[in-house]
C-alpha positions in Angstrom: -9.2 -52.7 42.3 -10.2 -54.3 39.0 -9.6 -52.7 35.8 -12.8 -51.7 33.7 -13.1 -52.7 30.3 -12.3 -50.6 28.0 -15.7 -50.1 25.5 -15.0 -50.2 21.5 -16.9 -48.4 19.9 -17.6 -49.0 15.9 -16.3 -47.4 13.5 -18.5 -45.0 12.4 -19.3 -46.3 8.0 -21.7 -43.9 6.7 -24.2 -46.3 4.2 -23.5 -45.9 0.5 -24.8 -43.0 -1.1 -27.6 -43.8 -4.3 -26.6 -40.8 -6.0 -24.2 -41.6 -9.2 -21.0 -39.9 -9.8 -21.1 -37.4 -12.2 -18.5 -36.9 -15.0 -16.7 -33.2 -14.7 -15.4 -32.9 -18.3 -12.7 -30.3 -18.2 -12.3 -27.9 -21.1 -8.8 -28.3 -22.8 -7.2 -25.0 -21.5 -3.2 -25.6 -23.8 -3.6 -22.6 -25.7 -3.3 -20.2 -22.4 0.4 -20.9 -21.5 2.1 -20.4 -25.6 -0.7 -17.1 -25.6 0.4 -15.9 -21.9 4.2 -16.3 -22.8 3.8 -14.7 -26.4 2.2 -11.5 -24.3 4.9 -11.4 -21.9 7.3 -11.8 -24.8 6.0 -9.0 -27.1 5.5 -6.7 -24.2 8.9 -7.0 -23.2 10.0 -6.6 -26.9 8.2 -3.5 -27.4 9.8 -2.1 -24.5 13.3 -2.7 -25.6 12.7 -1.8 -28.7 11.5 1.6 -27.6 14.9 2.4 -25.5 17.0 0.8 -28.1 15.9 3.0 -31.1 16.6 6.0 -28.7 12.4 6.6 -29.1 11.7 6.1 -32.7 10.3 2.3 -32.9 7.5 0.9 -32.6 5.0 3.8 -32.7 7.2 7.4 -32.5 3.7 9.0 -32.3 2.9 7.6 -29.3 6.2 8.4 -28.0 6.1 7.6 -24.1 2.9 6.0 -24.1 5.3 3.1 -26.0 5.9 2.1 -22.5 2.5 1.8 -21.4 2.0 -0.2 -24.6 4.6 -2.6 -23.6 3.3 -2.8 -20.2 -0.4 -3.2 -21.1 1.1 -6.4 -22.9 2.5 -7.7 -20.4 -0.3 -7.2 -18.0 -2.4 -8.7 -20.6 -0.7 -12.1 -20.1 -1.4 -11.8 -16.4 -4.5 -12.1 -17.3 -4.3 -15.0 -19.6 -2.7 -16.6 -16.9 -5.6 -16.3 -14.9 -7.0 -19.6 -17.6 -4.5 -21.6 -16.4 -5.8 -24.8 -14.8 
């Protein structure tokens, strides 16, 4: 039995398009890691200066709510971090 050709099909090229590229101009964004770091940093600070001084530093009027301090701090560079690109 003979063998069939085997058909080619062409590669499918789709025409050029008219449209022009447009230029995305990115913001420069290389303030959000030094600000996200410092808020980690000072969080973290806060909080070990609040067990450290057995309570009395930063704020003794706020007295637990040091903690929450430190921690909003730190959640605050979470959301700095949130800029990065």
């Amino acid at each position: 039995m003979p063998k069939s050709r085997i058909r080619k099909k062409a590669d499918y090229t789709p025409p050029p398009s008219k449209k022009k590229a447009t230029n995305i101009k990115l913001t420069s964004r290389s303030w959000v890691a030094p600000v996200m770091l410092a808020m980690f940093l000072i969080g973290l600070a806060w909080i070990v200066v609040f067990y450290v001084t057995d309570t009395r530093l930063p704020i003794e009027a706020f007295g637990n709510w040091n903690i929450v301090v430190g921690f909003g701090f730190i959640a605050a560079g979470f959301g700095v971090s949130t800029q990065w690109k």
